[in-house]
C-alpha positions as CSV (number, residue, x, y, z in Angstrom):
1,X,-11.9,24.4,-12.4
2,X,-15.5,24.8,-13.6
3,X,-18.0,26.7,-11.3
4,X,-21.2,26.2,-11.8
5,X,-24.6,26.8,-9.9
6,X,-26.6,24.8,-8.0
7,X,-30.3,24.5,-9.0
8,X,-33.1,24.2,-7.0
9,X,-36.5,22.9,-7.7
10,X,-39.1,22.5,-4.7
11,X,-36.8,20.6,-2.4
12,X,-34.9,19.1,-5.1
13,X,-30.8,20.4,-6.0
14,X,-29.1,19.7,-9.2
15,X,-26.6,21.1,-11.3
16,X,-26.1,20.7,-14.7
17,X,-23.3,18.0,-15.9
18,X,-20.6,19.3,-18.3
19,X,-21.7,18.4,-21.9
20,X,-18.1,17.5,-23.0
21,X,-18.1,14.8,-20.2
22,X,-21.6,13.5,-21.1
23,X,-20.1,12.9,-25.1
24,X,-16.9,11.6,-23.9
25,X,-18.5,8.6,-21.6
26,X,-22.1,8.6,-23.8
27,X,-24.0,9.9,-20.9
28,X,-27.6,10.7,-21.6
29,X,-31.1,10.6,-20.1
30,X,-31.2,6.6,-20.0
31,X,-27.7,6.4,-18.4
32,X,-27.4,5.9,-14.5
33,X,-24.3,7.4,-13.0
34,X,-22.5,6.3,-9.2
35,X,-22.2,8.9,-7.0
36,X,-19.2,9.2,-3.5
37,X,-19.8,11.5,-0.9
38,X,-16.0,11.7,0.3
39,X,-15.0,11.9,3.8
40,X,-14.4,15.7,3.4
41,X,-18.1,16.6,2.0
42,X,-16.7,16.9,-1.9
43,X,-19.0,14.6,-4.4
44,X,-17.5,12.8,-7.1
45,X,-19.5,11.1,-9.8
46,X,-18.4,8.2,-12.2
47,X,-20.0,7.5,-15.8
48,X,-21.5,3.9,-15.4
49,X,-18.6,1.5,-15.2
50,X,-19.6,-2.6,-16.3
51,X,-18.4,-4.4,-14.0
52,X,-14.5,-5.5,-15.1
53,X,-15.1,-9.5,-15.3
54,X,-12.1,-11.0,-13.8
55,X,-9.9,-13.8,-15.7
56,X,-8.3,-17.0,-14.6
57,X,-4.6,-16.5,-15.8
58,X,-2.8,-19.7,-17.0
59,X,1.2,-19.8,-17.3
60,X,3.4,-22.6,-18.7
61,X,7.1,-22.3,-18.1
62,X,9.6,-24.8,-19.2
63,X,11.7,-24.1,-15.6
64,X,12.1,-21.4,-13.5
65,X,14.3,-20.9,-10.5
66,X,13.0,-20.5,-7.3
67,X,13.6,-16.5,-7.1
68,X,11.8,-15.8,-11.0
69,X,9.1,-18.2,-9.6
70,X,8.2,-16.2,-6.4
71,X,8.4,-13.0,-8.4
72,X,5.8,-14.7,-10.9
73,X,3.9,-15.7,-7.8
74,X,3.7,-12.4,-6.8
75,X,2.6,-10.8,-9.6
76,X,-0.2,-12.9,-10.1
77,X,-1.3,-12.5,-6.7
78,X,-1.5,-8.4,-6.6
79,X,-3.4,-8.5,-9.9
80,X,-7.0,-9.2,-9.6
81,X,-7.5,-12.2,-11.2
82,X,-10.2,-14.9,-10.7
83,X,-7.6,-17.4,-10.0
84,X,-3.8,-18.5,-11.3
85,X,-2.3,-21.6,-12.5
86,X,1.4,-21.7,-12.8
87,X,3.1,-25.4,-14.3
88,X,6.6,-26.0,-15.2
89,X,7.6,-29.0,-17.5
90,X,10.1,-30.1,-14.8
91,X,8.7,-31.1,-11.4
92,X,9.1,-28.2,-8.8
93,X,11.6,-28.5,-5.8
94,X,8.9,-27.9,-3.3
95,X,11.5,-27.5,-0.3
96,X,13.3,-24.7,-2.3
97,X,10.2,-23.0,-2.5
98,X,8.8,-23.9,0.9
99,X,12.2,-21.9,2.0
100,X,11.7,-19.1,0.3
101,X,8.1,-18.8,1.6
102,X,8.6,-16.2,4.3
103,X,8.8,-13.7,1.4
104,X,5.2,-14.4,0.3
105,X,3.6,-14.9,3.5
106,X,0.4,-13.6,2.0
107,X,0.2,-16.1,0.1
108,X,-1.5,-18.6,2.6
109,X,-4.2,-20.4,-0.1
110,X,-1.5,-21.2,-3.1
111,X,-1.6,-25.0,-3.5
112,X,2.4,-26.2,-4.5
113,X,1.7,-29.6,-6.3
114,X,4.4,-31.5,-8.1
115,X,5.2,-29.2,-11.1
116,X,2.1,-27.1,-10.1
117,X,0.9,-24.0,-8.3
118,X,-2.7,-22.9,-8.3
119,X,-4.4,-20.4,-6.5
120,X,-8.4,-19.9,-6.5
121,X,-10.0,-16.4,-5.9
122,X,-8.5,-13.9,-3.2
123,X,-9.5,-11.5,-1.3
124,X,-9.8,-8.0,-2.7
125,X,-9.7,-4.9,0.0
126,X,-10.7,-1.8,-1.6
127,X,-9.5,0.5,0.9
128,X,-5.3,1.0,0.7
129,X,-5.6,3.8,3.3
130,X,-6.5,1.6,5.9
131,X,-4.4,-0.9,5.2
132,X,-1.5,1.6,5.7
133,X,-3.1,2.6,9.1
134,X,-3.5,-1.2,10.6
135,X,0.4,-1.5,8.9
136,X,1.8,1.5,10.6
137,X,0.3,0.5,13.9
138,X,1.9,-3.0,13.5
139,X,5.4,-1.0,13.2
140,X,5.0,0.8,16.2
141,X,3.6,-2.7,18.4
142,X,6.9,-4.4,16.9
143,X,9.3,-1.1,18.2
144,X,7.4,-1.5,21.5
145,X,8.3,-5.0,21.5
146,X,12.2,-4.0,20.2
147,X,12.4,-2.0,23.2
148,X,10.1,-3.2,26.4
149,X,10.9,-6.9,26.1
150,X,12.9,-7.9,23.0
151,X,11.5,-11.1,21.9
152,X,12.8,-12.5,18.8
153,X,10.1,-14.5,17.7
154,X,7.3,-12.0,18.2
155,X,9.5,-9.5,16.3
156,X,9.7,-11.9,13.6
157,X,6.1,-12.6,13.3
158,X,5.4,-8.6,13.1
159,X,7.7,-8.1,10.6
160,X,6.4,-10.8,8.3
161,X,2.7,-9.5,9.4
162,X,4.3,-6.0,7.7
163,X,5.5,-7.7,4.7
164,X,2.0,-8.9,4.3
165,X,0.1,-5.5,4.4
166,X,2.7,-4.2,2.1
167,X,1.6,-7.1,-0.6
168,X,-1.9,-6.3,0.5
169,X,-1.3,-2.5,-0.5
170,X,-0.1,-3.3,-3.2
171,X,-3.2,-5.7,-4.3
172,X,-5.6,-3.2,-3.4
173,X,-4.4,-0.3,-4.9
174,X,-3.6,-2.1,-8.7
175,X,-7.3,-3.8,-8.4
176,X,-8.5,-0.3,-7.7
177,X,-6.9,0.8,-10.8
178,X,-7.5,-2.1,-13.0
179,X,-11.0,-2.6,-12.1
180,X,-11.8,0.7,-12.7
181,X,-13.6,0.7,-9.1
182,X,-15.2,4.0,-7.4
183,X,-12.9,5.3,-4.0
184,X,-13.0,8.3,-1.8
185,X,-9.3,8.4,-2.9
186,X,-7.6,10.2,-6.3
187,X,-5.5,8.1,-8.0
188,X,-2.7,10.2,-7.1
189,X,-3.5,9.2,-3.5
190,X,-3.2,5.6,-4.1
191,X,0.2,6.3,-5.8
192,X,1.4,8.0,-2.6
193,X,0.3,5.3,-0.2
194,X,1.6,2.8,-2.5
195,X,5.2,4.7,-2.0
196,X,4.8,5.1,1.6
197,X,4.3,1.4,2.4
198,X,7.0,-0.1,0.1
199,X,9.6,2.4,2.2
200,X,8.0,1.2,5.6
201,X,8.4,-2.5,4.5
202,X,12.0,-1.3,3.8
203,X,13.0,0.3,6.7
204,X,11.7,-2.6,9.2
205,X,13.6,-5.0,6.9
206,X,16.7,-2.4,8.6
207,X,14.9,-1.8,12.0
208,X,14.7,-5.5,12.9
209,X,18.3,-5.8,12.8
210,X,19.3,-2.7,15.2
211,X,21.2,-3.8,17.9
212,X,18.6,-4.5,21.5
213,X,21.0,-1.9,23.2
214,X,20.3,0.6,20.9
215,X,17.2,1.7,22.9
216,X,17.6,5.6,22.5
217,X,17.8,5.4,18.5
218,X,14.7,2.8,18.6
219,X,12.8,5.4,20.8
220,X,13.8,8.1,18.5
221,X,11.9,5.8,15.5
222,X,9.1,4.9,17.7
223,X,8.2,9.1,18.2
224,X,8.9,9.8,14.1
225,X,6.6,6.5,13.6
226,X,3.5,8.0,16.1
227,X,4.0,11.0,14.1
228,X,3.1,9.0,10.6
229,X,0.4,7.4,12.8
230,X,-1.5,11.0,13.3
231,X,-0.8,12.2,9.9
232,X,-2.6,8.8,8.3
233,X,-5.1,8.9,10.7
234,X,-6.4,12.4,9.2
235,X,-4.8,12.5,5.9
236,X,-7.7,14.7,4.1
237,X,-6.5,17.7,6.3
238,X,-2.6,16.9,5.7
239,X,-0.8,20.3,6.4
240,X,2.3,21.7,5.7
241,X,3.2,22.2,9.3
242,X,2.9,18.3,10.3
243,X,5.1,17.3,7.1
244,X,7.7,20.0,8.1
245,X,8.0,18.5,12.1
246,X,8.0,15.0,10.6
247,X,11.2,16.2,8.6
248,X,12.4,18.3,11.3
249,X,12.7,15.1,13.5
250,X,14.0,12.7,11.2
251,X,16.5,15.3,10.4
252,X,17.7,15.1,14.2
253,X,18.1,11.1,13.8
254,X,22.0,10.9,14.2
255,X,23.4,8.3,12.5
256,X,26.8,6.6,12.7
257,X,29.9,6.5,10.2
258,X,29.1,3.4,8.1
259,X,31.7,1.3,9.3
260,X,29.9,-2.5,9.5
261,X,26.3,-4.3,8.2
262,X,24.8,-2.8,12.1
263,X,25.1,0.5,11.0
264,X,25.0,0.4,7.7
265,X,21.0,-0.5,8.6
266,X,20.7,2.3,10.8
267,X,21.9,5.0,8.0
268,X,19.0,3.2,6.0
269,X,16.4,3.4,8.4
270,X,16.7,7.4,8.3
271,X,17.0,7.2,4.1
272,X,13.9,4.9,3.8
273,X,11.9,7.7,6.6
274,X,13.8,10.4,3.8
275,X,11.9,9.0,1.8
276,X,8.8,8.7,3.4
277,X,9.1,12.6,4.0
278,X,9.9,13.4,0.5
279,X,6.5,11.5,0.0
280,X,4.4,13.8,2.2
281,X,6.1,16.7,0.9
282,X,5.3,16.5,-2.5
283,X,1.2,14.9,-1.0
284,X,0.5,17.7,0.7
285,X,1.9,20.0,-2.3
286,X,-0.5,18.0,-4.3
287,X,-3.3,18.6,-1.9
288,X,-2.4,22.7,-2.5
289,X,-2.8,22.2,-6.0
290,X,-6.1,19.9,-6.6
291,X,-8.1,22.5,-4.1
């Protein structure tokens, strides 16, 4: 780390900017700089970025099954592009795809057109963090639901409003990266959020399958979840302490002999919150480390 002292001219501050870092992004007295004041008082201060124009992207296909299209779908839609346009020689099978459309329920604006699927501009959040926040919350309204008054329907909407905060992650954090766009966040940061939602979309995938009678293991969840909550809700003074009871308590998860699909699920519920603790683990490690 380079120290250096703080200036001070009438009631002006200033410190000097490392020379090597004015060369390597041609930073001189004509050049304007961006400044972030972070949420815990550090500074950080980007070379002036042009704004990244964004592209249209334009795909032809000769056919595609329903499974590579939606994965093609998908990829255009977490990228930040201007807009996509998708056409196969061979007319599509809308119903195919119109069955499959649960797993892109983000996708609300694509257009399916004969042998044609377009999609103008989306929306691009730049803050992942939140995202993971309102999508954590959703996970604990849906166990509330699991366990006060199971209703199938509203657990089915939650988990597809999950499965949309996951994409939305996603979306945010590669237009972050691609688009070279100023955040409170490290990139490191947006690599561990991006970790922590895919195993959350994961484990309710499992969760929404646990038996209704199983009301002690959902409670169980419901405490690790409100946990997760507290940690996200201050995550720039992450500690080792709150990673360690997270652990602890997922640790005391019991978990059957796999001996059917219902508990198979439940032994994947604790992996995918592993997981999520491994994640924290090495975050807060990293936190140590980048003081």
């Amino acid at each position: 780390m380079d120290i250096r002292s703080i200036q001070k001219t009438g009631n002006m501050h200033y410190v000097y900017l490392p020379t090597s870092w004015c060369k390597k992004y041609k930073i001189d007295s004509d050049t304007k700089v961006s400044l972030l004041v972070n949420n815990d008082g550090a500074i950080t201060l980007f070379p002036e970025i042009k704004e990244i124009e964004k592209h249209a992207i334009n795909i032809k296909l000769p056919e595609a099954t329903a499974n590579v299209l939606i994965k093609l779908i998908m990829a255009c839609y977490i990228n930040p592009a201007k807009s996509f346009h998708i056409k196969l020689e061979k007319e599509i099978n809308i119903t195919r795809i119109l069955d499959k459309k649960s797993a892109i329920s983000a996708l609300e604006f694509v257009e399916l057109d004969g042998n044609s699927i377009t999609q103008e501009s989306s929306i691009y959040i730049k803050d992942p963090h939140s995202l993971l926040k309102t999508m954590v919350k959703k996970i604990r309204n849906l166990l509330t639901i699991m366990i006060d008054n199971y209703d199938t329907d509203i657990i089915e909407k939650y988990e597809e409003e999950i499965d949309r905060s996951k994409v939305l992650i996603t979306k945010s954090v590669i237009g972050s990266l691609v688009l070279n766009e100023p955040t409170k966040f490290k990139t490191v940061d947006l690599h561990y959020i991006t970790f922590i939602s895919q195993n959350l979309e994961r484990m309710v995938d499992s969760l929404i399958l646990v038996d209704k009678k199983e009301k002690q293991f959902l409670r169980n969840i419901a405490s690790i979840i409100d946990q997760i909550k507290i940690v996200l809700e201050s995550i720039e003074t992450l500690s080792l302490e709150q990673v360690i009871a997270i652990e602890q308590h997922i640790d005391r998860l019991k978990t059957p002999d796999m001996t059917n699909l219902k508990t198979y699920g439940i032994r994947r519920i604790k992996r995918n919150l592993t997981n999520i603790s491994e994640i924290f683990f090495d975050w807060v490690i990293t936190k140590e480390v980048t003081k």
